[in-house]
OpenMM code with the backbone's topology and positions (N, CA, C; nanometers):
from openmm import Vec3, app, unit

residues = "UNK UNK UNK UNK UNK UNK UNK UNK UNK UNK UNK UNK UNK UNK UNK UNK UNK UNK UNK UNK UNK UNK UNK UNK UNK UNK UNK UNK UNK UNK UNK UNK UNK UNK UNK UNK UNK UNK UNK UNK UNK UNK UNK UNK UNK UNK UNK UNK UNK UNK UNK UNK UNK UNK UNK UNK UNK UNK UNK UNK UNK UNK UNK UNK UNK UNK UNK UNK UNK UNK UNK UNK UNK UNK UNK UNK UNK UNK UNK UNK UNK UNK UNK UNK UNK UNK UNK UNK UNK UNK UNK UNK UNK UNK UNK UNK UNK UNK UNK UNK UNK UNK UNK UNK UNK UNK UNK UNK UNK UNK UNK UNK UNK UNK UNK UNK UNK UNK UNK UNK UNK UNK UNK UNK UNK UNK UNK UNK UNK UNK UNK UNK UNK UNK UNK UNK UNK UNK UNK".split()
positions = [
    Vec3(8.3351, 8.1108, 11.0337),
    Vec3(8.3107, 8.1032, 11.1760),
    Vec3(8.1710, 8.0507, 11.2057),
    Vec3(8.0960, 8.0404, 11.0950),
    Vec3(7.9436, 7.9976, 11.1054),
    Vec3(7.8858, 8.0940, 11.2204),
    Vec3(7.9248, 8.2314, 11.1946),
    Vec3(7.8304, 8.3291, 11.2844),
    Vec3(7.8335, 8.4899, 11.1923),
    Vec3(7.7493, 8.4847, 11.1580),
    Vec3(7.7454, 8.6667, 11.0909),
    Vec3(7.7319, 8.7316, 11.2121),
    Vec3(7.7115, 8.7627, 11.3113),
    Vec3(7.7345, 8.8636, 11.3907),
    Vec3(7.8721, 8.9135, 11.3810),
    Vec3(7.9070, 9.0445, 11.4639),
    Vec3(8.0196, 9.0893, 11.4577),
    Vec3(8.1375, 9.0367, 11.5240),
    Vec3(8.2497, 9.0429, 11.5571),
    Vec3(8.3356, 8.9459, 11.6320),
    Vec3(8.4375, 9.0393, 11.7092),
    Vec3(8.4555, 9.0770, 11.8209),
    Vec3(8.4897, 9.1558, 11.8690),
    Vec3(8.6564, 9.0965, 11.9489),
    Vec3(8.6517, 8.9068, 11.9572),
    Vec3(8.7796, 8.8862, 11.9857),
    Vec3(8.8041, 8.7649, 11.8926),
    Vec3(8.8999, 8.7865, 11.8561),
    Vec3(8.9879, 8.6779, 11.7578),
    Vec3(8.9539, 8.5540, 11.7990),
    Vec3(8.9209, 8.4663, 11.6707),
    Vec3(8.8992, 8.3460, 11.6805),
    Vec3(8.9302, 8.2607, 11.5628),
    Vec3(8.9846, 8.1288, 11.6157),
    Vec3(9.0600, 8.0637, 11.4627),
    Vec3(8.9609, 8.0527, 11.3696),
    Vec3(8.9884, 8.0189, 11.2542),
    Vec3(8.9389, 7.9780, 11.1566),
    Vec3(8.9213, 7.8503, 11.0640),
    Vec3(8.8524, 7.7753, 11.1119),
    Vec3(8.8836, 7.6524, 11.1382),
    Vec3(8.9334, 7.6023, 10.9945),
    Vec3(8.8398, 7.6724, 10.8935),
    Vec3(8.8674, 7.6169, 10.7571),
    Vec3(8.9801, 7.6216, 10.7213),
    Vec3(9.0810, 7.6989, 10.7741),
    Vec3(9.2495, 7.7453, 10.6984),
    Vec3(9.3129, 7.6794, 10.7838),
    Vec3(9.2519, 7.5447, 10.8632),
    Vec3(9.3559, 7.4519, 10.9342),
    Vec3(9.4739, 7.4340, 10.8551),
    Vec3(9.5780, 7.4517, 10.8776),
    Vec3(9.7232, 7.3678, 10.7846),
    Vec3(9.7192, 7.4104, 10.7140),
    Vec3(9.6904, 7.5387, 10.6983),
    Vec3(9.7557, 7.6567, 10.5795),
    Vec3(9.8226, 7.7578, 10.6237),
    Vec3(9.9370, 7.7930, 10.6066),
    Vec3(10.0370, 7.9193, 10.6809),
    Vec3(9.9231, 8.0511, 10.6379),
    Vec3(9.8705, 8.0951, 10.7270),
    Vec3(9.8289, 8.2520, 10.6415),
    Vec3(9.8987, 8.3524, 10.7093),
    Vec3(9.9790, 8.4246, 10.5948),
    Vec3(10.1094, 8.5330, 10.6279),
    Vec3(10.0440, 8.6998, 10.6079),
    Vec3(9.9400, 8.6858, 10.5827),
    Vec3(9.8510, 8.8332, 10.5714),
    Vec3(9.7379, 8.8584, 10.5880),
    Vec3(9.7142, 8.9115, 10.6541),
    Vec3(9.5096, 8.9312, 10.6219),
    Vec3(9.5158, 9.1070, 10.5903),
    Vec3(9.3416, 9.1379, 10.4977),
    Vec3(9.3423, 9.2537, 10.4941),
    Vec3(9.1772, 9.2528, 10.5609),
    Vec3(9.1366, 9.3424, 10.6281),
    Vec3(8.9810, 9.3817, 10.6658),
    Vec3(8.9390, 9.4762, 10.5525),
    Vec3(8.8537, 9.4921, 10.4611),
    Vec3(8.7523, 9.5770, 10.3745),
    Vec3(8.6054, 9.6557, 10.4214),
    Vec3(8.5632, 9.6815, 10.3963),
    Vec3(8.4017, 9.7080, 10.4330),
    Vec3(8.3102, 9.6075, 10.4690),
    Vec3(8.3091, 9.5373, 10.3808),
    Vec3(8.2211, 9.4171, 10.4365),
    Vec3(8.2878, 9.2547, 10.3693),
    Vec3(8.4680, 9.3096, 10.3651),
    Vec3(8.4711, 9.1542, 10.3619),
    Vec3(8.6380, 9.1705, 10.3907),
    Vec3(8.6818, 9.0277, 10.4034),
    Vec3(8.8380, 9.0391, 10.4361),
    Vec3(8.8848, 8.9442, 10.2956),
    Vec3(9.0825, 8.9518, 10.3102),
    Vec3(9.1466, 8.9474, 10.2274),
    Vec3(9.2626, 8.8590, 10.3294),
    Vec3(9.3191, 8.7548, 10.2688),
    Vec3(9.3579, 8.6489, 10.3636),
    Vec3(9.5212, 8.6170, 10.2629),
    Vec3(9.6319, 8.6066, 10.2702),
    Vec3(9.7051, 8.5533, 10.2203),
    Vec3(9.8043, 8.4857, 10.2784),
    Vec3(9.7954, 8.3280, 10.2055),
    Vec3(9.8949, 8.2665, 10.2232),
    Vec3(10.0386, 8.2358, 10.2165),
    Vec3(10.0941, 8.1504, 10.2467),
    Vec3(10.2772, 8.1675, 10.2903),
    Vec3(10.3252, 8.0908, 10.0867),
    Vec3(10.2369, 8.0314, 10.0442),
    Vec3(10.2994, 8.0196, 9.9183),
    Vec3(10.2214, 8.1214, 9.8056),
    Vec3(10.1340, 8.2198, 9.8329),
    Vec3(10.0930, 8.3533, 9.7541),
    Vec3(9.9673, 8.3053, 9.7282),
    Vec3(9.8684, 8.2453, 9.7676),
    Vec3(9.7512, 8.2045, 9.7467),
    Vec3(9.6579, 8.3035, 9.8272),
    Vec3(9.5613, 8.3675, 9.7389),
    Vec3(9.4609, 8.4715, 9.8538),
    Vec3(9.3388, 8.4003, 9.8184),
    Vec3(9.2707, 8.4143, 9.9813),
    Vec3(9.1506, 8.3780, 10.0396),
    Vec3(9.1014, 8.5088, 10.0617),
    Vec3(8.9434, 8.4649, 9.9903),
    Vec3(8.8366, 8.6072, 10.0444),
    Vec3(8.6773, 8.5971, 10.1274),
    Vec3(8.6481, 8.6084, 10.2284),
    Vec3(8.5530, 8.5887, 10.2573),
    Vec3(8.4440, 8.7122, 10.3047),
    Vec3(8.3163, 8.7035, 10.3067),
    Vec3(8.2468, 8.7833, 10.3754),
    Vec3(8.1313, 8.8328, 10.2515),
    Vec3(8.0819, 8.9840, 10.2023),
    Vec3(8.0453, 9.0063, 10.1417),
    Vec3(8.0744, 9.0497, 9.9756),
    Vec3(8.0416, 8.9305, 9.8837),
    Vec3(8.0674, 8.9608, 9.7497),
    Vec3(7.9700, 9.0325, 9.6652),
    Vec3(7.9234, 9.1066, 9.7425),
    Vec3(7.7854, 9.1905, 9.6353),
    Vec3(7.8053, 9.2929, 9.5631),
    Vec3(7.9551, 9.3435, 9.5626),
    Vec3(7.9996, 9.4041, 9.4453),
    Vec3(8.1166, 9.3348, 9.3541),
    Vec3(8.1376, 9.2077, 9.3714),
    Vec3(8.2489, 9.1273, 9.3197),
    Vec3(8.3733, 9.1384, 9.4148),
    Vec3(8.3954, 9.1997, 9.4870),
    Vec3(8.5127, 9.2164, 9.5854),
    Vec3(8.6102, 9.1014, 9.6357),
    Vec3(8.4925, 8.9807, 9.6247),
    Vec3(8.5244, 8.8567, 9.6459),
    Vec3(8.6370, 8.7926, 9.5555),
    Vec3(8.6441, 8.8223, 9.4636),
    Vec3(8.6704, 8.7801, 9.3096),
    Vec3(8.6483, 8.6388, 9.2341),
    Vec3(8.5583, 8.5945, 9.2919),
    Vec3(8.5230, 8.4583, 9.2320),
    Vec3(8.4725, 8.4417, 9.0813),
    Vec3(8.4219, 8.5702, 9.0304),
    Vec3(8.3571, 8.5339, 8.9489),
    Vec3(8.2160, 8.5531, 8.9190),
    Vec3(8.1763, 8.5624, 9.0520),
    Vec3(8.0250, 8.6057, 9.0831),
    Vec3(7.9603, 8.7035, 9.1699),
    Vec3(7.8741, 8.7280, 9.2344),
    Vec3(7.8213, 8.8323, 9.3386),
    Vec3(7.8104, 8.7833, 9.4324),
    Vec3(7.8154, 8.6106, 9.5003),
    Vec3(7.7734, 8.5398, 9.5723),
    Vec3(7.8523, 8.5684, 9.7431),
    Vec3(7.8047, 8.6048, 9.8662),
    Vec3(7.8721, 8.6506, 9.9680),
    Vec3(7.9437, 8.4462, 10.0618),
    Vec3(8.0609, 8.4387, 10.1354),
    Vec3(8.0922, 8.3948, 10.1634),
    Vec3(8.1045, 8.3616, 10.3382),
    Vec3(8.0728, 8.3258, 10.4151),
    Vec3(8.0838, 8.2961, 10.5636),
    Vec3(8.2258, 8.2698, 10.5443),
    Vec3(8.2949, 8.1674, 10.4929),
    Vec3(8.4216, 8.1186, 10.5351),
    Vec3(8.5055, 8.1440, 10.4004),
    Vec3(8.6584, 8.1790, 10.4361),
    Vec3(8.6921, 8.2006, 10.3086),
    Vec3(8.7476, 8.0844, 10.2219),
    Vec3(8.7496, 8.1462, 10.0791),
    Vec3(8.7343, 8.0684, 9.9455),
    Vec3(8.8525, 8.1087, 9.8721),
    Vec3(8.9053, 8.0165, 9.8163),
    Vec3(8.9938, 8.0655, 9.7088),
    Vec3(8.9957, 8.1415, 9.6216),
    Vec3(9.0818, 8.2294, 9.5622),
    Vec3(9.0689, 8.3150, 9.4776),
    Vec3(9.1538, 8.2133, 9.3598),
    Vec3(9.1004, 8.1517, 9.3155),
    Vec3(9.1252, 8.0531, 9.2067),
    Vec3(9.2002, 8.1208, 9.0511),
    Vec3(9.1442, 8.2494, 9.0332),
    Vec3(9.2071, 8.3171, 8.9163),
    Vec3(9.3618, 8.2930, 8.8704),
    Vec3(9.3623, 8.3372, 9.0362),
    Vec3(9.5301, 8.3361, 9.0509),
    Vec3(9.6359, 8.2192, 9.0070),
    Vec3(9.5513, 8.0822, 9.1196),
    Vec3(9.6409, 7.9549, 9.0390),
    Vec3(9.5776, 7.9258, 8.9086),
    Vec3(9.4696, 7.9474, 8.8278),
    Vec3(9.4635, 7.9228, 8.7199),
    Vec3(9.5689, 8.0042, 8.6336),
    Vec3(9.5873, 8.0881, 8.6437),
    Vec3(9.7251, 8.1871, 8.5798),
    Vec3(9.8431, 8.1799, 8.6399),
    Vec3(9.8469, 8.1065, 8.7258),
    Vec3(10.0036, 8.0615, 8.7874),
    Vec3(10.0514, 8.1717, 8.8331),
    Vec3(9.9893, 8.2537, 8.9301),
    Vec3(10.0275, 8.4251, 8.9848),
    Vec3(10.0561, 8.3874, 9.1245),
    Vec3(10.1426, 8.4173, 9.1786),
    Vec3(10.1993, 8.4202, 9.3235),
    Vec3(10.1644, 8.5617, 9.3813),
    Vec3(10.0942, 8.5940, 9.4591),
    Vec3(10.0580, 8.7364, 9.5303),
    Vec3(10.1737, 8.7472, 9.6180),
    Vec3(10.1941, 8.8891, 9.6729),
    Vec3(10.2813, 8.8919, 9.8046),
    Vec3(10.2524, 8.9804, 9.8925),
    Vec3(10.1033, 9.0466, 9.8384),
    Vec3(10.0515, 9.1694, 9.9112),
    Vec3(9.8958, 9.1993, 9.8373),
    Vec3(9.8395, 9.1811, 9.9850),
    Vec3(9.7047, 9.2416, 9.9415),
    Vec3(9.6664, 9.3306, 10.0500),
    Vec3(9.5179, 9.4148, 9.9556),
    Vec3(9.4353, 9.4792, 10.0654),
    Vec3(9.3079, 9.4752, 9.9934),
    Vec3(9.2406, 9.5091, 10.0997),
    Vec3(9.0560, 9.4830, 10.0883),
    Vec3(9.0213, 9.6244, 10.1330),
    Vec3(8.9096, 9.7534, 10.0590),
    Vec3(8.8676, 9.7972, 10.0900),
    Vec3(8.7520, 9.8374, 10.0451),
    Vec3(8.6981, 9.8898, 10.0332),
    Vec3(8.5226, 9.9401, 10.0041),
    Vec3(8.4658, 9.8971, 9.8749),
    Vec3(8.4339, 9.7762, 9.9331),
    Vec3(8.3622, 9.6845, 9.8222),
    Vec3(8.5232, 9.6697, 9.6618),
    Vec3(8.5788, 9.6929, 9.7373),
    Vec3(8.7077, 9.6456, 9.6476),
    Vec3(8.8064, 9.6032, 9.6377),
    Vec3(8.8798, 9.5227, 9.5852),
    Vec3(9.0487, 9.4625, 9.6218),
    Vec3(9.1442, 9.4529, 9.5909),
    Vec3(9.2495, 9.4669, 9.5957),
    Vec3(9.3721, 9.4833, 9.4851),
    Vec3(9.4558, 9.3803, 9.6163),
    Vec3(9.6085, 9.3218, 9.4626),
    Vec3(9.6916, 9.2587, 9.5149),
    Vec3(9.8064, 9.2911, 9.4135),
    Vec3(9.9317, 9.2684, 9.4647),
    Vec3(10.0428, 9.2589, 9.4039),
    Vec3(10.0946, 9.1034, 9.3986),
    Vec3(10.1563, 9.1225, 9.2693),
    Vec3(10.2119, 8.9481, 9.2903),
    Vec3(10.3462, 8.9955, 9.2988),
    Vec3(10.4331, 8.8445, 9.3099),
    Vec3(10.5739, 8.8240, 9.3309),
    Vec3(10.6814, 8.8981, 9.2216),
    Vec3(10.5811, 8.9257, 9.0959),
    Vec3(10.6561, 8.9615, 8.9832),
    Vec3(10.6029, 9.1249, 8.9428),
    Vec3(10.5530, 9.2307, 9.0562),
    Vec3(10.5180, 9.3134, 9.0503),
    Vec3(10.3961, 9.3958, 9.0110),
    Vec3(10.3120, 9.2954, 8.9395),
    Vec3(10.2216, 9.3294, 8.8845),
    Vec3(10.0706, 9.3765, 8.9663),
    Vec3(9.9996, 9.4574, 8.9857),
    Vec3(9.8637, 9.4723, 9.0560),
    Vec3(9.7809, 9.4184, 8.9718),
    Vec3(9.6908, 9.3725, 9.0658),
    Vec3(9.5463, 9.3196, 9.0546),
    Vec3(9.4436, 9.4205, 9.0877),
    Vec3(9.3410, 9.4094, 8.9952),
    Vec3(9.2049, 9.5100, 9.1078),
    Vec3(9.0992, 9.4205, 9.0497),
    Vec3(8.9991, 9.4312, 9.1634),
    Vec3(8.8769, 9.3885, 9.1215),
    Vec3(8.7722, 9.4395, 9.2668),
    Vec3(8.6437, 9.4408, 9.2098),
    Vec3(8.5672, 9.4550, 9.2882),
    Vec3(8.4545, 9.5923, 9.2141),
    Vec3(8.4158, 9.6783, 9.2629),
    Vec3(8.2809, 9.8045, 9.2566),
    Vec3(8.4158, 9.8833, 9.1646),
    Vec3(8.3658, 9.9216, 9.0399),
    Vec3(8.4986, 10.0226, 8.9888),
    Vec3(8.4175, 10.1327, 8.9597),
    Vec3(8.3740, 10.2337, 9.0411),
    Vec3(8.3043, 10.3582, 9.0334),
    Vec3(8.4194, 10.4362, 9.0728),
    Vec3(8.3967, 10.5677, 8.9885),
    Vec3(8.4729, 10.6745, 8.9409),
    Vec3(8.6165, 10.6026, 8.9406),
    Vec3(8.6334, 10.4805, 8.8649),
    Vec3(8.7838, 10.4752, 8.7907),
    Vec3(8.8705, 10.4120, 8.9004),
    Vec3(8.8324, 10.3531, 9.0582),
    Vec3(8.9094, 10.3511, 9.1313),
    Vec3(8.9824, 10.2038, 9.1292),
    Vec3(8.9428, 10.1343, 9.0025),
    Vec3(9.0464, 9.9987, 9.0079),
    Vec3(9.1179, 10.0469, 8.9615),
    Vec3(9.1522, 10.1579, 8.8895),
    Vec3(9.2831, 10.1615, 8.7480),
    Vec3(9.2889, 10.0512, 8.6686),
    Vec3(9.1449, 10.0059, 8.6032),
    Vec3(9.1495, 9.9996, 8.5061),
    Vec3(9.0732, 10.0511, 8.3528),
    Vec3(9.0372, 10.1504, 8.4035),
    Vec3(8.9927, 10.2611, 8.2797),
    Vec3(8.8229, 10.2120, 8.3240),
    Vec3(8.7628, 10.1886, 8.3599),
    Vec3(8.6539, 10.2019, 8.4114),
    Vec3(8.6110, 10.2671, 8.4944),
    Vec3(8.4745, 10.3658, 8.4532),
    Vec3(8.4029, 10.4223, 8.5639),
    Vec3(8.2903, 10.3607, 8.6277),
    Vec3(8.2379, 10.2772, 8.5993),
    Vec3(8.1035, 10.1879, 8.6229),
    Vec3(8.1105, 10.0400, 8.6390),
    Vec3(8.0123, 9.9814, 8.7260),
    Vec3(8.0708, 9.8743, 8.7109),
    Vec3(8.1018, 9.7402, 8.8128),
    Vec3(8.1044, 9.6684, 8.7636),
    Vec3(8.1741, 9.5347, 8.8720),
    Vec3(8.2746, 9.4415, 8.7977),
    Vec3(8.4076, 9.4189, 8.8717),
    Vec3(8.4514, 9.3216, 8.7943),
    Vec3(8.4882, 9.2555, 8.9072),
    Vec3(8.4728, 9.0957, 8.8679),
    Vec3(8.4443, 9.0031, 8.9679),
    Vec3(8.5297, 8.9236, 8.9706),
    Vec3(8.6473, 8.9172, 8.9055),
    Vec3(8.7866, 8.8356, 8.8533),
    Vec3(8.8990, 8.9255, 8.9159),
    Vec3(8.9541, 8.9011, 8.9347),
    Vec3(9.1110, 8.9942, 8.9729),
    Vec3(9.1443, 9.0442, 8.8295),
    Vec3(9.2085, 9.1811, 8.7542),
    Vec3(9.2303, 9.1862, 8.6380),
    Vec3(9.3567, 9.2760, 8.6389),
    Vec3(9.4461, 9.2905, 8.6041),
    Vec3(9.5595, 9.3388, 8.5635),
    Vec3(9.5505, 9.4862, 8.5598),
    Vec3(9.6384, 9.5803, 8.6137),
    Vec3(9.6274, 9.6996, 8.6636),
    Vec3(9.7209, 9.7457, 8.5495),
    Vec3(9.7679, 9.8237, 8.4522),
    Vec3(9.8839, 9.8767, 8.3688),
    Vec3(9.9430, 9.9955, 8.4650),
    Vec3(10.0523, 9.9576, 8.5335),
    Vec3(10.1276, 10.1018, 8.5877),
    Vec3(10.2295, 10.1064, 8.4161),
    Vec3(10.2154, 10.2563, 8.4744),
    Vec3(10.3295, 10.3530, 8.3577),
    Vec3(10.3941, 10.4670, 8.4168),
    Vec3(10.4736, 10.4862, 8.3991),
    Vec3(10.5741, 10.6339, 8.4468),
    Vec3(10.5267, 10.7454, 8.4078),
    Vec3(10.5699, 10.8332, 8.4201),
    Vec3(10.5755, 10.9463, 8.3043),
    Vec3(10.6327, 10.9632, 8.1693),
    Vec3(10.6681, 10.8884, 8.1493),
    Vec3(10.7427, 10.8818, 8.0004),
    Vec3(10.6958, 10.7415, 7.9600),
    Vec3(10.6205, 10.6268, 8.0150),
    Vec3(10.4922, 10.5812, 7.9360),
    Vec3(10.5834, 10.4616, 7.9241),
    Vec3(10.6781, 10.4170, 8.0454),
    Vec3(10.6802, 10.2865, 8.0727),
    Vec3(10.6400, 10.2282, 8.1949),
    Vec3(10.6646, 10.1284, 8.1405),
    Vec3(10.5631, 10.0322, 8.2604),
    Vec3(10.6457, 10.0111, 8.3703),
    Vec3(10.5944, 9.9951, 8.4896),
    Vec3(10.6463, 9.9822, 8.6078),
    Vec3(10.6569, 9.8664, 8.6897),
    Vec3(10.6732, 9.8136, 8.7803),
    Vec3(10.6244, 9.7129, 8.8922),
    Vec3(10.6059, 9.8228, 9.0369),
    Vec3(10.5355, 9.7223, 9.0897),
    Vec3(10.4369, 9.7540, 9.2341),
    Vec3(10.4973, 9.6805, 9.3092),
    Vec3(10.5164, 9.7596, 9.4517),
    Vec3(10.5535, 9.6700, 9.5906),
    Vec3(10.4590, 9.6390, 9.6929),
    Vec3(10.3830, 9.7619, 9.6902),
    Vec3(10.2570, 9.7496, 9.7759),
    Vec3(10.1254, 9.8442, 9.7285),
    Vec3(10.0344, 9.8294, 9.7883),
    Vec3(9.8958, 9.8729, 9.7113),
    Vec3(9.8259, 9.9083, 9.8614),
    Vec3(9.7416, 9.9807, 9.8495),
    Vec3(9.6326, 10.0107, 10.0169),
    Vec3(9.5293, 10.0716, 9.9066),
    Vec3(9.4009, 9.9986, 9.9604),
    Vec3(9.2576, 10.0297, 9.9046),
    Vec3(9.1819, 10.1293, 9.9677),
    Vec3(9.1872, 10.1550, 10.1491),
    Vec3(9.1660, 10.2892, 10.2160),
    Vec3(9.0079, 10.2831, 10.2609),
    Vec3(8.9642, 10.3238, 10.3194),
    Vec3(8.8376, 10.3164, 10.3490),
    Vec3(8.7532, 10.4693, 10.2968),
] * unit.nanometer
topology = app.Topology()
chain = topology.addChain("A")
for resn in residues:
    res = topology.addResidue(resn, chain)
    for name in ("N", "CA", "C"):
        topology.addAtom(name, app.Element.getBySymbol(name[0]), res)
């Protein structure tokens, strides 16, 4: 939007001209954007990796989350919350990335930043693996 102030009424986005976007999520200090063929956009603050680019670097307009088409992953659900993000793809699987203090990506980490989207292991109780329909990060 080329404005960090706060935004109190909806306004397009100019950069996602001619892109269907079929989801958005709001986080703490950044949002979570998904498109109509499973492509997620993240913009705002990446200073705990939340972004998932790869780096700490914060965003005005959103950016591709590139991980995804480099691994050929179709999302169908995301959310953004406190300095963190998770997604589900088409084939069930969760994503987390972002601040992983006290363990809250599920992925065996208590400390930490991971700045990539990374693969979540669900298991049952009897220690098989599962698929995911939806995910909420929570404030």
């Amino acid at each position: 939007l080329d404005d960090p102030s706060d935004q109190c009424i909806p306004k397009v986005i100019d950069s996602l001209k001619g892109i269907p976007i079929v989801g958005a999520s709001a986080g703490h200090r950044h949002s979570i954007l998904l498109d109509k063929q499973g492509g997620v956009y993240t913009c705002g603050s990446g200073v705990t990796g939340a972004l998932g680019h790869g780096n700490n670097l914060s965003h005005m307009y959103p950016m591709k989350v590139m991980e995804f088409d480099t691994e050929n992953i179709q999302i169908m659900q995301i959310s953004a919350g406190v300095d963190m993000s998770m997604a589900v793809s088409t084939t069930g699987r969760v994503y987390s990335w972002g601040k992983s203090d006290g363990g809250r990506l599920g992925l065996g980490l208590t400390s930490g930043i991971v700045s990539i989207p990374r693969p979540v292991e669900l298991r049952n109780s009897n220690g098989y693996a599962i698929k995911a329909i939806d995910v909420e990060c929570a404030y």
